[in-house]
TORKOL-4160 file (C-alpha; in steps of 0.2 Angstrom, whole numbers, padded with zeros to 4 digits, m for minus):
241
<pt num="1" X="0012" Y="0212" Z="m0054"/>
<pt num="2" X="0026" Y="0202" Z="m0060"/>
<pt num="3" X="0025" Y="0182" Z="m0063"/>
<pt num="4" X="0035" Y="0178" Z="m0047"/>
<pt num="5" X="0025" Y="0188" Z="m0038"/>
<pt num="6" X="0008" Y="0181" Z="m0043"/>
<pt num="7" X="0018" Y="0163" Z="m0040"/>
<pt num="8" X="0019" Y="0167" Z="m0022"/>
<pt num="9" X="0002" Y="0174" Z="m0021"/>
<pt num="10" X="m0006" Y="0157" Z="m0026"/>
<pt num="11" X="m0010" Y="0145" Z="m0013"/>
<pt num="12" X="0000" Y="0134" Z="m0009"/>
<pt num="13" X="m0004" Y="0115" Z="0001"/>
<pt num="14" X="0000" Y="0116" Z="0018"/>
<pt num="15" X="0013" Y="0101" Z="0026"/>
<pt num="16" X="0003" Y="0086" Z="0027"/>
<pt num="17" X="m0010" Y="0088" Z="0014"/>
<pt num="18" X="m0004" Y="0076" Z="0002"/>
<pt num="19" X="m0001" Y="0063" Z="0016"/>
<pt num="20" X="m0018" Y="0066" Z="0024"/>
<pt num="21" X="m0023" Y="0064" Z="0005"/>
<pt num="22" X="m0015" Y="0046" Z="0002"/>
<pt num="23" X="m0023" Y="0042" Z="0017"/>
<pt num="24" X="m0040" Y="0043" Z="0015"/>
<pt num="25" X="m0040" Y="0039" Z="m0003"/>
<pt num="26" X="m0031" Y="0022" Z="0004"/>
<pt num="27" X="m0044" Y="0019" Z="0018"/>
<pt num="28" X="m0059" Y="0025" Z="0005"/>
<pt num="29" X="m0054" Y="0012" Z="m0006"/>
<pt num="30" X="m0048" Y="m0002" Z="0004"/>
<pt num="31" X="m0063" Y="0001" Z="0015"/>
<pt num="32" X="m0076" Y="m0001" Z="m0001"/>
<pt num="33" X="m0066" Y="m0020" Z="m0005"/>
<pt num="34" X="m0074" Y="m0023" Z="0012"/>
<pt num="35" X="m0089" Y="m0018" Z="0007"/>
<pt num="36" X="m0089" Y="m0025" Z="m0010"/>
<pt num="37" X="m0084" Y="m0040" Z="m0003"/>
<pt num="38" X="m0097" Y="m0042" Z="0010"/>
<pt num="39" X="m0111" Y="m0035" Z="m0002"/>
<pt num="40" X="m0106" Y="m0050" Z="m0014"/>
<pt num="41" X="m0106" Y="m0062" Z="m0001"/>
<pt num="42" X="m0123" Y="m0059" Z="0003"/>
<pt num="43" X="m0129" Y="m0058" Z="m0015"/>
<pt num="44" X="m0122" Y="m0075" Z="m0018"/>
<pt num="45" X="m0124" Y="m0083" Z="m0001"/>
<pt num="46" X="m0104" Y="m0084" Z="0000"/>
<pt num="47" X="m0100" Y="m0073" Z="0015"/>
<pt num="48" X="m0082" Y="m0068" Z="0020"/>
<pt num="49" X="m0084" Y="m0068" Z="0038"/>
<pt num="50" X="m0091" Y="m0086" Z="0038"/>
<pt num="51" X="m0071" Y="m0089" Z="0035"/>
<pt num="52" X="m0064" Y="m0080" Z="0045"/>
<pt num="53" X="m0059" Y="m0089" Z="0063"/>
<pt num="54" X="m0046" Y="m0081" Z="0078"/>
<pt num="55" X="m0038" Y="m0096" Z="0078"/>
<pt num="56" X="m0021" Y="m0094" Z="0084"/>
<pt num="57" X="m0012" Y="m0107" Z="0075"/>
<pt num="58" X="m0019" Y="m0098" Z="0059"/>
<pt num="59" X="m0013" Y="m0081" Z="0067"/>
<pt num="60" X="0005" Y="m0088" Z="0070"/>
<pt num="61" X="0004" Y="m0097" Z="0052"/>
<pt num="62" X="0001" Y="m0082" Z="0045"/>
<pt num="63" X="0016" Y="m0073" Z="0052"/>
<pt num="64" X="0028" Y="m0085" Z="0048"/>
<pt num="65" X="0022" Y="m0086" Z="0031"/>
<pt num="66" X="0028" Y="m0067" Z="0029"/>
<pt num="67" X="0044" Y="m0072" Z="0027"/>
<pt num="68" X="0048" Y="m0080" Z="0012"/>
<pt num="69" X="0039" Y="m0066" Z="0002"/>
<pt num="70" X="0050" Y="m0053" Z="0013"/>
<pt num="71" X="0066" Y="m0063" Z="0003"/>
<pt num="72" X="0058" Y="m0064" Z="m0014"/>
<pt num="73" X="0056" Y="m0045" Z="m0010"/>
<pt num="74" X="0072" Y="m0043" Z="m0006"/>
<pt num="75" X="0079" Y="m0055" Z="m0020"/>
<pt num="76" X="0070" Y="m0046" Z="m0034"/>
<pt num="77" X="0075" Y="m0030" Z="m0029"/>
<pt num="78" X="0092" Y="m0034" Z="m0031"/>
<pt num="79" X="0093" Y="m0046" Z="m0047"/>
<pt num="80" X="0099" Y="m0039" Z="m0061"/>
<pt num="81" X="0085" Y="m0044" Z="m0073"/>
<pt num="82" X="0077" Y="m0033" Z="m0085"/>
<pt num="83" X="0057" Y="m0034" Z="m0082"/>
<pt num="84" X="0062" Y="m0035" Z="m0063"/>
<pt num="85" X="0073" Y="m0017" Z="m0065"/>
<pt num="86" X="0058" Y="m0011" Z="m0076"/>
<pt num="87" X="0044" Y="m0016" Z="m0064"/>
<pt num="88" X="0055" Y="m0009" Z="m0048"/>
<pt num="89" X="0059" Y="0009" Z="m0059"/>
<pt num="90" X="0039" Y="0011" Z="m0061"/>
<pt num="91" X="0035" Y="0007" Z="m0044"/>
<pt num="92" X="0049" Y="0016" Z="m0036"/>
<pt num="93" X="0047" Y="0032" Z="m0049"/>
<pt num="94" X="0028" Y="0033" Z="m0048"/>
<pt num="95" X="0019" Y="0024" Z="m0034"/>
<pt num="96" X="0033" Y="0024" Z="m0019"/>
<pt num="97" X="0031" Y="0044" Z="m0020"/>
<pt num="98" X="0014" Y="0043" Z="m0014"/>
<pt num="99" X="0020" Y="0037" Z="0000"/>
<pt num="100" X="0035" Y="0047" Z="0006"/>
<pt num="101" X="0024" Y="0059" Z="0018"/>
<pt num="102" X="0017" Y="0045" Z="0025"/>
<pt num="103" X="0021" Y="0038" Z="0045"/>
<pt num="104" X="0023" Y="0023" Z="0051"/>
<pt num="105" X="0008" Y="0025" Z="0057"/>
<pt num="106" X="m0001" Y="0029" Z="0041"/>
<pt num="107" X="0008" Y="0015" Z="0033"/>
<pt num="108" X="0001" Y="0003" Z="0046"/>
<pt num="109" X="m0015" Y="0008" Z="0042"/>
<pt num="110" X="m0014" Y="0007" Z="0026"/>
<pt num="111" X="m0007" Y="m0010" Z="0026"/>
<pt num="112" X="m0019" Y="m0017" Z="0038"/>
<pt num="113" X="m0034" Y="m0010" Z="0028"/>
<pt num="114" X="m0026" Y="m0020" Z="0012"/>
<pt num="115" X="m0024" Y="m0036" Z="0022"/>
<pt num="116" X="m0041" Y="m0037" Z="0027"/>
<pt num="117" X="m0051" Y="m0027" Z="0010"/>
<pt num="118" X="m0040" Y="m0038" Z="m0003"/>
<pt num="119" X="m0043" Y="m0055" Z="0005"/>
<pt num="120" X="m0062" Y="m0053" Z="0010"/>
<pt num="121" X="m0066" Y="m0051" Z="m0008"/>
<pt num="122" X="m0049" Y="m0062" Z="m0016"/>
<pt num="123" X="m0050" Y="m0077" Z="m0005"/>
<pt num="124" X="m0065" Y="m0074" Z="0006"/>
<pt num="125" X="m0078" Y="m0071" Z="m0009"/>
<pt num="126" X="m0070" Y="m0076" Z="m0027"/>
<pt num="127" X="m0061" Y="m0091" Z="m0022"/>
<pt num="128" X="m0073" Y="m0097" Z="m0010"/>
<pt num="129" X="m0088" Y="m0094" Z="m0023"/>
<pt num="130" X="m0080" Y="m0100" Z="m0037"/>
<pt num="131" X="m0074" Y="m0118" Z="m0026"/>
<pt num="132" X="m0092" Y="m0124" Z="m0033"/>
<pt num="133" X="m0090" Y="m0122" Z="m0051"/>
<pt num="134" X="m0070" Y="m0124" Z="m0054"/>
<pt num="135" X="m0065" Y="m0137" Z="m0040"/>
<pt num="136" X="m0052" Y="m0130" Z="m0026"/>
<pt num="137" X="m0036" Y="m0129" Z="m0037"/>
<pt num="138" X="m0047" Y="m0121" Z="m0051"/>
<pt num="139" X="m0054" Y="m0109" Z="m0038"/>
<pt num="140" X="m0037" Y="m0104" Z="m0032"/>
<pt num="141" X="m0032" Y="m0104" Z="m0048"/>
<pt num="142" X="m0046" Y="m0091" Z="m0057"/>
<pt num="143" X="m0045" Y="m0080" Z="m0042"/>
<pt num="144" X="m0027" Y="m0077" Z="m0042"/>
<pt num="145" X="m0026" Y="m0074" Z="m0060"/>
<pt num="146" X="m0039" Y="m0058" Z="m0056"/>
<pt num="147" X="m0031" Y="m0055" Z="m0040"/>
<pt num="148" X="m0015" Y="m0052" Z="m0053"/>
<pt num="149" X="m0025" Y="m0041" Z="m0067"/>
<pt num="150" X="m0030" Y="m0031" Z="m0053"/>
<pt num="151" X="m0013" Y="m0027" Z="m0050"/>
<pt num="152" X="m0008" Y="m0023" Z="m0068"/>
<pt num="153" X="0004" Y="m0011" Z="m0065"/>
<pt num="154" X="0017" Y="m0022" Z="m0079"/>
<pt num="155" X="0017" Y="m0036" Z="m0085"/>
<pt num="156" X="0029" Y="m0042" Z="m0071"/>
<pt num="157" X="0019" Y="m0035" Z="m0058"/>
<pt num="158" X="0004" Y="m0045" Z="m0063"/>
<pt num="159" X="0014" Y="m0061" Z="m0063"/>
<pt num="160" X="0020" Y="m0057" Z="m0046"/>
<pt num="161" X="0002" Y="m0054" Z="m0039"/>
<pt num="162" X="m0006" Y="m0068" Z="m0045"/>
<pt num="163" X="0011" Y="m0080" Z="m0038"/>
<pt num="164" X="0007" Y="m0070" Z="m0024"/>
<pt num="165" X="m0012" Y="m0073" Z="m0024"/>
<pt num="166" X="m0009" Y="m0092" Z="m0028"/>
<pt num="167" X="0003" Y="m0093" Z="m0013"/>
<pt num="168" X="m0010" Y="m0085" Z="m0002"/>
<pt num="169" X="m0025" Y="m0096" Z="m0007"/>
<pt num="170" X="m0014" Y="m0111" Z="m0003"/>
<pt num="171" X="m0011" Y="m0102" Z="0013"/>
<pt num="172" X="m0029" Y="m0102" Z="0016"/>
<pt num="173" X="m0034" Y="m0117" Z="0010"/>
<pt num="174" X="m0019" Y="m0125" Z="0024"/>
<pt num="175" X="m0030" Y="m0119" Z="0039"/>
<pt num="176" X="m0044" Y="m0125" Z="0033"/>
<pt num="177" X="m0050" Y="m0110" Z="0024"/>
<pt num="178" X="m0047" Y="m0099" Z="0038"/>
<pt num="179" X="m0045" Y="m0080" Z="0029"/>
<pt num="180" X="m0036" Y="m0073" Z="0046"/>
<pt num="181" X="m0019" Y="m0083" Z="0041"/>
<pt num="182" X="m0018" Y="m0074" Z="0022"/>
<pt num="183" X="m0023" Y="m0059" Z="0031"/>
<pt num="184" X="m0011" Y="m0057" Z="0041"/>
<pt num="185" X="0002" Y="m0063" Z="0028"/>
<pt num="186" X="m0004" Y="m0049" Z="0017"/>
<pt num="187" X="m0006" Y="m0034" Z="0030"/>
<pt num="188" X="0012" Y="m0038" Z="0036"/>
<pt num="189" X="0018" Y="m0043" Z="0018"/>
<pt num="190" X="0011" Y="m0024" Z="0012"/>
<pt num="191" X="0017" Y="m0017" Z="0029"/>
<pt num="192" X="0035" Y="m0020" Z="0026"/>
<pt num="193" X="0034" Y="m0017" Z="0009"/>
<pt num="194" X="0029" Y="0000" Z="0011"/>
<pt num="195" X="0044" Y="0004" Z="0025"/>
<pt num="196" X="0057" Y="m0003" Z="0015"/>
<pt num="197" X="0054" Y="0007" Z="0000"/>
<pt num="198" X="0047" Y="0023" Z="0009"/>
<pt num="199" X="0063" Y="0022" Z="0016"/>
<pt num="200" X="0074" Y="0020" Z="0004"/>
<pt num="201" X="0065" Y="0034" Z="m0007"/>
<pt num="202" X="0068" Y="0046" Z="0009"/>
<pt num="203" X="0086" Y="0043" Z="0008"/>
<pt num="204" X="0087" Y="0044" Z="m0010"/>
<pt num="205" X="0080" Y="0063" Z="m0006"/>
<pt num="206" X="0090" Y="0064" Z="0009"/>
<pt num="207" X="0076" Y="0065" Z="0018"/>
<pt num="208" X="0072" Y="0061" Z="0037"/>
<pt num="209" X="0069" Y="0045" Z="0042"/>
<pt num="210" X="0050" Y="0039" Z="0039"/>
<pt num="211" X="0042" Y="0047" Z="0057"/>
<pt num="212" X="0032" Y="0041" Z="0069"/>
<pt num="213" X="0016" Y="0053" Z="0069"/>
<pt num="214" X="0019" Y="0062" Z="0052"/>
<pt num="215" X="0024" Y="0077" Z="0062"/>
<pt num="216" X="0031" Y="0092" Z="0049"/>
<pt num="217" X="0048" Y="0087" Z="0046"/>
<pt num="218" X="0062" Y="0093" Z="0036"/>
<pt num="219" X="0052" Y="0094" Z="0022"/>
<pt num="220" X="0047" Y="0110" Z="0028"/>
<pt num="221" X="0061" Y="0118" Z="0028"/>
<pt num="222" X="0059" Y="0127" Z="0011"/>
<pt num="223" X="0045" Y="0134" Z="0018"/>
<pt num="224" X="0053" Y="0142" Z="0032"/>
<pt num="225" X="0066" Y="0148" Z="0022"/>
<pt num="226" X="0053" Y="0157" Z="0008"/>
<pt num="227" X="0045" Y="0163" Z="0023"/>
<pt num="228" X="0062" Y="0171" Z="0032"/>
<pt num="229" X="0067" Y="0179" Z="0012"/>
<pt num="230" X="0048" Y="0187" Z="0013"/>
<pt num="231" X="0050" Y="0193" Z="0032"/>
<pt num="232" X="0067" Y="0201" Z="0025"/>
<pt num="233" X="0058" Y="0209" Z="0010"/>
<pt num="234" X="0047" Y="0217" Z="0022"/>
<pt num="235" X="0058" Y="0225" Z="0033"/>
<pt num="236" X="0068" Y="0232" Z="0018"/>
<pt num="237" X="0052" Y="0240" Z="0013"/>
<pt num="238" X="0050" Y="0248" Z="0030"/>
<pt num="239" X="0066" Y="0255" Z="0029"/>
<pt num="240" X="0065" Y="0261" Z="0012"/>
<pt num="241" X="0048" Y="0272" Z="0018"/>
């Protein structure tokens, strides 16, 4: 048996299994901030939910406040500044292509599960447990700063995240220390964050555009054509006996 031929006889992963991968592993470990979270809150007696109200000036608030982050997204993917460019290169080079099976779907989800995981535990636990001991700017302050080293992915990035955890803990604090504004703020921040740059690593790759579903896609198309060349193979064989 020659090496190409014990290539093909390896198995190879089916259309989907990376996506349905990213997937859970996303809704595994945004699901356990939750559960951190609401774990941490009992322990300490500082519970999540107790700051969480459906308030729908807070809802609206929330909303609105996506759109400044949405140009600072924009802006910094366009300025020609070194750390920016690094921090963009790593990001688009090594954590966008997790994401390229994804739907819009998936990406919702994923989003939505960030939103609500990251600021139970950020704002709804850290910064409200630590209001006693540090004061309310102290608070805000001490919990973006890990909120940022959680998200050490350069140097840049972890700025960002903690301006970003800063700008959500104000958020928070402006409704009166209702979590549903920065949770929304976040899920749609993360939301449009991942469409943008899924989409734009898919047309990089000329690829389709992101789909609805994940239904098989393009993508698939080596596969069809690996399996025309063996179907070919075949009937040469016939012919040959």
């Amino acid at each position: 048996m020659n090496p190409r031929e014990d290539a093909d006889l390896k198995p190879q992963a089916a259309p989907g299994d990376s996506r349905r991968r990213i997937v859970v592993m996303a809704a595994l470990f945004e699901g356990g901030l939750v559960v951190l979270a609401l774990f941490l809150g009992w322990l300490f007696d500082t519970r999540p939910t107790d700051q969480f109200h459906p308030a729908p000036s807070a809802a609206l608030g929330g909303l609105a406040a996506t759109l400044p982050l949405l140009v600072v997204m924009f802006l910094i993917d366009r300025l020609p500044f070194a750390p920016f460019q690094r921090m963009q290169r790593i990001v688009k080079e090594f954590i966008v292509p997790m994401f390229a099976e994804c739907s819009w779907i998936d990406l919702a989800g994923i989003a939505l599960l960030a939103g609500i995981g990251e600021e139970a535990l950020f704002r709804g636990f850290v910064q409200t447990w630590l209001k006693g001991p540090l004061g309310v700017v102290g608070a805000v302050a001490a919990a973006s700063v890990i909120f940022g080293l959680a998200h050490f992915v350069t140097p840049t990035y972890a700025v960002l995240a903690a301006l970003l955890g800063a700008y959500l803990g104000g958020l928070m604090l402006y409704f009166d220390g209702n979590l549903l504004a920065p949770m929304i703020t976040h899920a749609l921040y993360d939301f449009c964050a991942l469409v943008y740059l899924v989409h734009e690593h898919r047309k990089a790759q000329s690829l389709p555009a992101i789909p609805i579903h994940g239904e098989r896609d393009e993508t698939a198309k080596p596969d069809a054509a690996g399996e025309t060349g063996d179907v070919d193979s075949q009937a040469g064989a016939k012919k040959l006996d």
